[in-house]
RODO-2510 file (C-alpha; in nm, 4 decimals, decimal comma):
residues 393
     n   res          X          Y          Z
     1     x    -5,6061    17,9182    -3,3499
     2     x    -5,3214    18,0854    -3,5095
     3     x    -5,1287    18,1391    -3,1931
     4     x    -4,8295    18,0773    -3,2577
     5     x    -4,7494    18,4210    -3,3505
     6     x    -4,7301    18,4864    -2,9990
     7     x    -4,4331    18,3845    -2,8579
     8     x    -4,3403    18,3469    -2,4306
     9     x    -4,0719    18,5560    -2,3330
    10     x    -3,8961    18,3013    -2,1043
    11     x    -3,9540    17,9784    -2,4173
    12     x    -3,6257    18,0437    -2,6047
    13     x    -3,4309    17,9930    -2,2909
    14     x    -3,6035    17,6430    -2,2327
    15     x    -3,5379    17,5475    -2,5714
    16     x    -3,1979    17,5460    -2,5781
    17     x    -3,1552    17,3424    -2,3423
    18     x    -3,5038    17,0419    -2,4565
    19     x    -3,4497    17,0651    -2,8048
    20     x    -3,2119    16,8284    -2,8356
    21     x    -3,3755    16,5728    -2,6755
    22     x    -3,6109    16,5392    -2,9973
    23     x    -3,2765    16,5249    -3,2487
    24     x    -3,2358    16,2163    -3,0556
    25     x    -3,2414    15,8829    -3,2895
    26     x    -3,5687    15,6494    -3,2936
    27     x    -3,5538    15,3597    -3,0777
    28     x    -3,7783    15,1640    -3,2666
    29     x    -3,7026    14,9980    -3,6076
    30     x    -3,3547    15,1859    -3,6354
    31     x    -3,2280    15,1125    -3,2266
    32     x    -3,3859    14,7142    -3,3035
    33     x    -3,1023    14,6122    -3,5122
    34     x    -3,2437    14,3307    -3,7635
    35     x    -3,5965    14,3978    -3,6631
    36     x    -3,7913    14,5754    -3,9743
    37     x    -4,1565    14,6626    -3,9639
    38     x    -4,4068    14,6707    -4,2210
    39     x    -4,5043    15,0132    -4,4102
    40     x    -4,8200    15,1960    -4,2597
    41     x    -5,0397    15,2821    -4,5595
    42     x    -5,3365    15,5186    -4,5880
    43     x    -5,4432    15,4253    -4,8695
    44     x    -5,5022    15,1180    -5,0900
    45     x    -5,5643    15,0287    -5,4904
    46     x    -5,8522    14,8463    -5,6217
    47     x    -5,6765    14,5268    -5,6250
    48     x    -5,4896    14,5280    -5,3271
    49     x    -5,5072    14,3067    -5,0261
    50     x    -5,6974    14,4987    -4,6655
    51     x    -5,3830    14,5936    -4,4083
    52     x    -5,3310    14,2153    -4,1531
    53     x    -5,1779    14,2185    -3,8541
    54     x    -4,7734    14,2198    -3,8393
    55     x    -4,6033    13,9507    -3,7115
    56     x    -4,2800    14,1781    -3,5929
    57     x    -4,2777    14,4235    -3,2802
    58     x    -4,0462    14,6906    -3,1782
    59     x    -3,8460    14,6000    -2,8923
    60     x    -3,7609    14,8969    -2,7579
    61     x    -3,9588    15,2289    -2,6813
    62     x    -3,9634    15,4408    -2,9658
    63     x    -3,8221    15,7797    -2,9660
    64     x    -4,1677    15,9235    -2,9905
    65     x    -4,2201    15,8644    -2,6087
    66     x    -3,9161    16,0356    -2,5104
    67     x    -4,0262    16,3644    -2,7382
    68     x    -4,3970    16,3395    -2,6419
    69     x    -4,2620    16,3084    -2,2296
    70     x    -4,4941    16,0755    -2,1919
    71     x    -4,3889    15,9441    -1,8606
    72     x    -4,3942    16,3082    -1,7139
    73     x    -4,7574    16,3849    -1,8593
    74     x    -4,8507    16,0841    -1,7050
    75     x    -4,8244    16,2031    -1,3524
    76     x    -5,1019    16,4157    -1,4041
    77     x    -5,3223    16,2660    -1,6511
    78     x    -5,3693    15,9949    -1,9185
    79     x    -5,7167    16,1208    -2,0244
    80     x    -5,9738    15,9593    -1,8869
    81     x    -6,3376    15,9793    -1,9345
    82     x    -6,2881    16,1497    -2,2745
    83     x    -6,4085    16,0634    -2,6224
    84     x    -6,1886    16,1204    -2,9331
    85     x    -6,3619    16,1371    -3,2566
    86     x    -6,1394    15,9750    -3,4942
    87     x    -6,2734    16,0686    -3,8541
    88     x    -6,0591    15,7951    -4,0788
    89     x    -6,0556    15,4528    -4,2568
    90     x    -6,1982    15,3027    -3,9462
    91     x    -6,0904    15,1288    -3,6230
    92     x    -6,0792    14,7744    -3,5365
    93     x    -6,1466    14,7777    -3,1279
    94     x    -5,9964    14,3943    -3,1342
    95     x    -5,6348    14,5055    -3,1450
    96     x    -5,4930    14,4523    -2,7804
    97     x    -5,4093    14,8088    -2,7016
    98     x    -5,7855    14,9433    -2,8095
    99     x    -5,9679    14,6243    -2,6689
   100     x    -6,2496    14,7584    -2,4355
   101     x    -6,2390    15,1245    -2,5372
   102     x    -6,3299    15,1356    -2,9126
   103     x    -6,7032    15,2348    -3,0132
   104     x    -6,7788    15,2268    -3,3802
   105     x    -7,0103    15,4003    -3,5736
   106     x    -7,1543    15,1863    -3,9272
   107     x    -6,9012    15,0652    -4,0826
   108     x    -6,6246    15,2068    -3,8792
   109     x    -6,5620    14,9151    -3,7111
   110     x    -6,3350    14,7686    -3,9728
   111     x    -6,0598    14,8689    -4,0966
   112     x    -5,9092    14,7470    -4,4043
   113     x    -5,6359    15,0315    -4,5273
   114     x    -5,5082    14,9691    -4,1610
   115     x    -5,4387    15,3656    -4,1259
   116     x    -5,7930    15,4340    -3,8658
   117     x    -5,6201    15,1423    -3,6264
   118     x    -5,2934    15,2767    -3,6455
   119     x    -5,3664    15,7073    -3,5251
   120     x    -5,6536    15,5391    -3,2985
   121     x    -5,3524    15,3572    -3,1550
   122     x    -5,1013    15,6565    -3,1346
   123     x    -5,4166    15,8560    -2,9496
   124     x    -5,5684    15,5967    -2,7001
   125     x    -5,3606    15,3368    -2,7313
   126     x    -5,2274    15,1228    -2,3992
   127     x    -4,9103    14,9851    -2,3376
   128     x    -4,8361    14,6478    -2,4346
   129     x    -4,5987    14,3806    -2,4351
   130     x    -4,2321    14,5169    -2,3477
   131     x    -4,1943    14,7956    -2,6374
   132     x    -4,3716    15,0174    -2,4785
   133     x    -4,5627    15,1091    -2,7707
   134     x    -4,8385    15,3495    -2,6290
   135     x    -5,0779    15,6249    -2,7027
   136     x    -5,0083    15,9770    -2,5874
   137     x    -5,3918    15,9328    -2,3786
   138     x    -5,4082    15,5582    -2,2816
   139     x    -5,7117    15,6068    -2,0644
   140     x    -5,9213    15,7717    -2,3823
   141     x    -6,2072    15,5851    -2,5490
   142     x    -6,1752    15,6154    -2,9361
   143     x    -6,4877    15,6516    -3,1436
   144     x    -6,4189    15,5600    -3,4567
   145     x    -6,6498    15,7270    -3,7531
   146     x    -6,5638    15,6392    -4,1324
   147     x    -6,4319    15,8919    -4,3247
   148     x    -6,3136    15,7561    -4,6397
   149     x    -6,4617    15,4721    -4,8180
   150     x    -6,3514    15,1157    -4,7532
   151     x    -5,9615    15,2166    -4,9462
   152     x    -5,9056    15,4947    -4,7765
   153     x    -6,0054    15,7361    -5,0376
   154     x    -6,1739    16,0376    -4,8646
   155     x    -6,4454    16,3285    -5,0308
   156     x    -6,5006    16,6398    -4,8576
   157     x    -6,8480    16,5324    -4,7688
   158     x    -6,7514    16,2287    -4,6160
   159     x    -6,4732    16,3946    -4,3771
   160     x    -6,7856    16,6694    -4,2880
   161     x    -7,0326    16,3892    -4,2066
   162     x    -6,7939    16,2589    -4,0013
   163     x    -6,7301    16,5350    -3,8096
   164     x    -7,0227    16,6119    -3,7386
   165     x    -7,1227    16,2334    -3,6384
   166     x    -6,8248    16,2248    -3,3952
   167     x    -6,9345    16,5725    -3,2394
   168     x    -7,3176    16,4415    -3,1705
   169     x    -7,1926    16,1339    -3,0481
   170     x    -7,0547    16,3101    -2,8081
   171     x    -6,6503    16,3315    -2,8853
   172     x    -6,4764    16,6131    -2,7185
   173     x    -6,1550    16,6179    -2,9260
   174     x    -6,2212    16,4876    -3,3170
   175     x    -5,9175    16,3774    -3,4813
   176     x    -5,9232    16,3937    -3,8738
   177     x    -5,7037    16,2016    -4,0691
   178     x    -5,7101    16,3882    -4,3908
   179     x    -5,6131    16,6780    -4,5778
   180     x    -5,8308    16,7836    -4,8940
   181     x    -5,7425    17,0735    -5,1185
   182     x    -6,1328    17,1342    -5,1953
   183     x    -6,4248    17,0901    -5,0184
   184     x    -6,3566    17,4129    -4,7857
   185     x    -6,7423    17,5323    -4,7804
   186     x    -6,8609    17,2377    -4,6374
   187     x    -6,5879    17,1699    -4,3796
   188     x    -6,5919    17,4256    -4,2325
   189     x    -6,9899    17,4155    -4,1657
   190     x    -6,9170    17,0810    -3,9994
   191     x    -6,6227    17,2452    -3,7909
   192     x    -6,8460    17,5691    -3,6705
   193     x    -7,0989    17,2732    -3,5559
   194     x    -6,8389    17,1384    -3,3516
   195     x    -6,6659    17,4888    -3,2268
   196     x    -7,0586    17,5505    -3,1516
   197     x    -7,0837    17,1860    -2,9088
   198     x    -6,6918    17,2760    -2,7468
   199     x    -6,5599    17,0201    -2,9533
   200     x    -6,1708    17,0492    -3,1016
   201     x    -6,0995    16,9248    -3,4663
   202     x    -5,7622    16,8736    -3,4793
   203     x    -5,6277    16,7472    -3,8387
   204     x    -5,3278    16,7382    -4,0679
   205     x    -5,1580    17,0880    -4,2361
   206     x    -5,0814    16,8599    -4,5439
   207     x    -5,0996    16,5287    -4,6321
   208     x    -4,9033    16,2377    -4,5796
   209     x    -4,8535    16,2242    -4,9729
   210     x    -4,7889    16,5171    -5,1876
   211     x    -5,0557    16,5406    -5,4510
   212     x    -5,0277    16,5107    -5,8255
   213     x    -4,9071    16,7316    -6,0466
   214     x    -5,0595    16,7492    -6,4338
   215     x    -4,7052    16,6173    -6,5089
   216     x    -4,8196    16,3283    -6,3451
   217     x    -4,5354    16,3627    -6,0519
   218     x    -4,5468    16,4406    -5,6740
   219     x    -4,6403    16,7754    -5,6450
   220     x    -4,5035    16,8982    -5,2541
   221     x    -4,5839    17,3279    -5,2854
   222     x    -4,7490    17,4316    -5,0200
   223     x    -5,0973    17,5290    -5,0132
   224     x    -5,4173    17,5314    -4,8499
   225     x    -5,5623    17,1682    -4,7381
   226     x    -5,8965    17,0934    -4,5579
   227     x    -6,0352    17,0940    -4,2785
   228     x    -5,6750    17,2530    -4,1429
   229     x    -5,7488    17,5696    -4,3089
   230     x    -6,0450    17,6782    -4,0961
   231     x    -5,9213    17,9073    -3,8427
   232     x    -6,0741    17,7110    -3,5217
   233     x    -5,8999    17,3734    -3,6259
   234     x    -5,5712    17,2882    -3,5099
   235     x    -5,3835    17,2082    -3,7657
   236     x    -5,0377    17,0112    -3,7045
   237     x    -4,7317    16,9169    -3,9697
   238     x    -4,4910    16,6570    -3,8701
   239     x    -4,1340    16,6489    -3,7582
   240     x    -3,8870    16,3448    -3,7155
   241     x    -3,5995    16,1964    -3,5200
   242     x    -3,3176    16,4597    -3,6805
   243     x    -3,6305    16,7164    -3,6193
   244     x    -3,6452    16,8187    -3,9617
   245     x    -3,9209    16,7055    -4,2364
   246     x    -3,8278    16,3937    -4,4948
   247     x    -3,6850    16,5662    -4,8275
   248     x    -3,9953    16,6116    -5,1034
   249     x    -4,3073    16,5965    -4,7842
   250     x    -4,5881    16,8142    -4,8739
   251     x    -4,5245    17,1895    -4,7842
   252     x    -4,8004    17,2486    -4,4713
   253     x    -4,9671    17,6419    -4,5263
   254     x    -4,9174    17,8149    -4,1686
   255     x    -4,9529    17,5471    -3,9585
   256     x    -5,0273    17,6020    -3,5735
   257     x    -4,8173    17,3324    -3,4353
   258     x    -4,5396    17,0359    -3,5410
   259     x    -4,5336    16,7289    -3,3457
   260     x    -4,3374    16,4049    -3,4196
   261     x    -4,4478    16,2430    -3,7663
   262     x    -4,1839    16,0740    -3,9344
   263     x    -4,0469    15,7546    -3,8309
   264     x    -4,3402    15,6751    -3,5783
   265     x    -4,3919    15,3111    -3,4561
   266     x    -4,7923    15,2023    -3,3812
   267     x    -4,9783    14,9207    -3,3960
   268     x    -5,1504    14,7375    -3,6676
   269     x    -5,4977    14,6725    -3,7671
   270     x    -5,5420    14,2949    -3,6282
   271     x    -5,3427    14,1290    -3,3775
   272     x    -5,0244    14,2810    -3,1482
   273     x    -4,7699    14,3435    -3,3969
   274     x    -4,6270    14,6633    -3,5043
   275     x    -4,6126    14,9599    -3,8681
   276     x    -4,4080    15,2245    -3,8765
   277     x    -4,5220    15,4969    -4,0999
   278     x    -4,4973    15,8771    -4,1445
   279     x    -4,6714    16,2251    -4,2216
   280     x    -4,8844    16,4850    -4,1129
   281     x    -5,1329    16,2798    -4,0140
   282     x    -4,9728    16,1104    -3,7469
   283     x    -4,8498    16,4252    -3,5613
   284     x    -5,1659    16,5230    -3,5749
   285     x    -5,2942    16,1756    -3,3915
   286     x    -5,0217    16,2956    -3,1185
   287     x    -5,1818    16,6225    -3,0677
   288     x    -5,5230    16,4761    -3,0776
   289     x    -5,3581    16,2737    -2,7643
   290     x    -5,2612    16,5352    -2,5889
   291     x    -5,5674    16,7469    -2,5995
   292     x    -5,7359    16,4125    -2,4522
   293     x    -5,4873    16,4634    -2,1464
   294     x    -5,5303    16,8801    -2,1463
   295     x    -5,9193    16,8222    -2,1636
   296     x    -5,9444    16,5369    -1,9151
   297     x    -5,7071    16,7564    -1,6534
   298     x    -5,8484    17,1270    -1,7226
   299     x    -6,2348    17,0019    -1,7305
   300     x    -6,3291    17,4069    -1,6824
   301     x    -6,1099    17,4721    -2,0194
   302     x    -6,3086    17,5029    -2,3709
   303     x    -6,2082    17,3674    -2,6575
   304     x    -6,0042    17,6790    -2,7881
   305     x    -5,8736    17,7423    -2,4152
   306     x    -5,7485    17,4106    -2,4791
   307     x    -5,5933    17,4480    -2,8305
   308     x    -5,4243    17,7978    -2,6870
   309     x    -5,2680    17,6252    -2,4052
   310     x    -5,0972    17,3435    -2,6737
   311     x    -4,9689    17,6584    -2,8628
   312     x    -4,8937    17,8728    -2,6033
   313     x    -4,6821    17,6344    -2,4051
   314     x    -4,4997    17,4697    -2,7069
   315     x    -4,1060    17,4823    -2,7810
   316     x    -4,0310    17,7785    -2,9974
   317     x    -3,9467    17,7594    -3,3359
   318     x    -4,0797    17,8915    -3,7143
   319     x    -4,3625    17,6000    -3,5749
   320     x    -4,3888    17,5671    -3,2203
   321     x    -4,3142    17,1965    -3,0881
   322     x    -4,5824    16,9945    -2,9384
   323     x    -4,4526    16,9630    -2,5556
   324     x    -4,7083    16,7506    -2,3978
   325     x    -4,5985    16,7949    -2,0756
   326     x    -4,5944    17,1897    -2,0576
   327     x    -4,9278    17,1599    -2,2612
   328     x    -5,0835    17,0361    -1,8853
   329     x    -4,8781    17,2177    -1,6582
   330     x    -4,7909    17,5535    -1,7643
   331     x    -4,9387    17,8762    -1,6085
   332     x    -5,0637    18,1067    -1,8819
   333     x    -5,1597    18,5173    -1,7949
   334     x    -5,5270    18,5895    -1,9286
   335     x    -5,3115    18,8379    -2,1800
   336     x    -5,0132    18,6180    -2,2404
   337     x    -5,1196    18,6188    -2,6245
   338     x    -5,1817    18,9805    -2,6621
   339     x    -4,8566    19,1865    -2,7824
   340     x    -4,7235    19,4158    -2,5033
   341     x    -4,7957    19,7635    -2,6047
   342     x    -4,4562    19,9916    -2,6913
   343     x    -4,3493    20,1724    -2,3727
   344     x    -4,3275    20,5762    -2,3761
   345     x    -3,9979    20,7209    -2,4182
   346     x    -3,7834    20,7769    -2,1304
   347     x    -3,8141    21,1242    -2,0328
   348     x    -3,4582    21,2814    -1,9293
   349     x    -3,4909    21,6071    -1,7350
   350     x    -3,2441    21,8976    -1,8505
   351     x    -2,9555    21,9634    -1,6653
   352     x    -2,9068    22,2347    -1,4000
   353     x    -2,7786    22,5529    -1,4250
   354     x    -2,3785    22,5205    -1,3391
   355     x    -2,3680    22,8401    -1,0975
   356     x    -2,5997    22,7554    -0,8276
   357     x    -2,4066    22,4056    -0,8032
   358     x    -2,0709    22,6080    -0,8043
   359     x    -2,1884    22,8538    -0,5199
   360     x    -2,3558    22,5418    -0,3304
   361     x    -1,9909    22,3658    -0,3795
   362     x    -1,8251    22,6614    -0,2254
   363     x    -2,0547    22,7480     0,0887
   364     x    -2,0281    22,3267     0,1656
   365     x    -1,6576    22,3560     0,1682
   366     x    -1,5793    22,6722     0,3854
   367     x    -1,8217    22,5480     0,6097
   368     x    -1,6008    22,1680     0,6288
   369     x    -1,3026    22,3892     0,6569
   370     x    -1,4539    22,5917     0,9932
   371     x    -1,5236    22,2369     1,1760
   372     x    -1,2008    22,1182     1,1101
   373     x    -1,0219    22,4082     1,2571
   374     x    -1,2407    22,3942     1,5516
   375     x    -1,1617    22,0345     1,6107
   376     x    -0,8039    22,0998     1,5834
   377     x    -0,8165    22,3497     1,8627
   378     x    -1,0233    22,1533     2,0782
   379     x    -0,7218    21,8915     2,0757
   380     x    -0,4211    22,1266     2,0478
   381     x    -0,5126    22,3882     2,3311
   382     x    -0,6070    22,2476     2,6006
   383     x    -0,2270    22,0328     2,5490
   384     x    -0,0703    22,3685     2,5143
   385     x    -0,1760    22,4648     2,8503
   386     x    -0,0872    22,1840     3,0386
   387     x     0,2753    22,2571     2,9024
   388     x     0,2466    22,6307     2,9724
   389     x     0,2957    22,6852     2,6214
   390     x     0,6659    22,5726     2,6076
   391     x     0,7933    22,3192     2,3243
   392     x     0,7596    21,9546     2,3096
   393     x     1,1120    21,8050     2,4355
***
């Protein structure tokens, strides 16, 4: 899964010219003028109030859609008849843009943190109203398997039962919305169950909220977080509107692909209104999206085909960009991954010896000088007699 070591030949010359349609600013909160949406949250205290639904919207599209080329993916799929797993805080299937297309497992069908509602949203979620606030898959179903308990605090265990729930209940991409810096060993047993069913986990390289320190302060050094670390998962860290990371975000450890994170509009837990939040976690929920569309398009591709062809065909860069788009319609060579091998040396003959050349140079020119005399008697003569030889008045 850690393909992006291999770079296309032919990307860098594309990029040049699409990067800087994701530097372009968000047209949500920030293009709305007065128009300010609530905080998303993942996670609550003991004595605060469960996530309710926001009474503001984003008016316009946000910029996500333009990055994500949503309307181009479109042409060719929105990602029907597949399941995402999402492995979270849960998933209320009331919301307008889930309504019809949300199956919860236990408890998963409430969602109090608000976080569960909010990726399902990004993944599967329809357009509504006239935002245009949609998922990168609109024609997904979500199934939506608890995670974390009802706060949003998650435990290793948890995040593997859940991943292993999604993948018997038959989800084809599973989406988890954590990353753990223990618990290793038994995520990646319930990953290997899933690579074993031709499932894809796709989660966060780091969390949306650096860890703390013994000092008691934000701690954002990279290292390694779980489930991202297994090898098979795909593991995503977030970019924004400028398409750099916020100042003091958690420092992701090799991650296979960035995809927009920071600055994202979705919708809330309850009712039609809108959050705007940021992290890892919700580029992942993108990706997630976009395997839906890759999986629902290529039905012959695997689960890793799948993952190679969102690396593969991503913009170039220290992380290759999520391009959704190029992610369905590129055409990758059965080797396009390998590294060429190093070509053999040119092999320059020695030169010839300079004498034959000379001698060759010499025979070619006496025998030039012969035909030209020849042809200059052929003209000359035959005028010479018709004058009897005398001078040209």
């Amino acid at each position: 899964m850690r393909s992006h070591r291999y770079r296309r030949a032919v990307l860098p010359l594309v990029a040049a010219a699409v990067l800087p349609i994701l530097a372009a600013p968000p047209a949500s909160a920030a293009d709305d003028g007065p128009v300010s949406l609530p905080a998303l949250r993942s996670r609550l205290a003991a004595d605060e109030s469960c996530a309710t639904g926001s009474g503001k919207k984003a008016e316009k599209s946000p910029w996500t859609r333009q990055a994500l080329q949503l309307s181009r993916a479109w042409q060719f799929s929105k990602g029907g008849d597949i399941t995402v797993g999402v492995v979270d805080t849960g998933v209320n299937g009331n919301v307008p843009a889930l309504t019809g297309r949300v199956t919860a497992q236990g408890s998963a069908g409430t969602d109090c943190v608000g976080h569960g509602s909010f990726v399902a949203g990004l993944i599967a979620g329809a357009p509504t109203g006239t935002g245009a606030v949609s998922g990168v898959a609109p024609g997904a179903r979500i199934l939506a398997v608890r995670g974390t308990d009802e706060r949003g605090a998650a435990t290793a265990q948890q995040v593997a039962v859940g991943i292993t729930s999604a993948v018997d209940q038959g989800a084809k991409v599973v989406y988890v919305g954590q990353a753990l810096t223990s618990g290793g060993t038994e995520l990646a047993r319930a990953v290997a169950h899933a690579v074993s069913k031709d499932v894809l986990v796709v989660a966060p390289a780091a969390p949306d909220i650096a860890p703390t320190g013994a000092d008691g302060r934000p701690d954002p050094r990279a290292r390694a977080y779980w489930p991202a670390r297994v090898p098979q998962v795909l593991s995503v860290v977030d970019y924004g509107p400028s398409g750099a990371r916020p100042d003091n975000a958690p420092a992701p450890l090799a991650p296979d692909l960035a995809a927009p994170g920071d600055a994202v509009v979705g919708i809330g837990p309850q009712g039609g209104g809108h959050y705007i939040g940021s992290g890892s976690s919700l580029a992942a929920a993108h990706v997630a999206g976009a395997a839906a569309l890759v999986r629902s398009y290529h039905r012959d591709l695997s689960a890793a085909e799948v993952s190679r062809r969102l690396t593969e065909a991503a913009y170039p860069g220290e992380v290759p960009r999520l391009d959704t788009y190029a992610g369905l319609t590129a055409v990758l060579g059965d080797n396009a991954w390998q590294i060429m091998p190093k070509a053999d040396p040119a092999h320059v003959p020695p030169a010839e010896p300079a004498s034959p050349r000379n001698r060759a140079l010499l025979i070619a020119g006496g025998g030039g000088g012969v035909v030209l005399l020849v042809a200059a008697g052929a003209v000359i003569i035959p005028r010479g007699k018709a004058r009897n030889w005398r001078p040209a008045s």
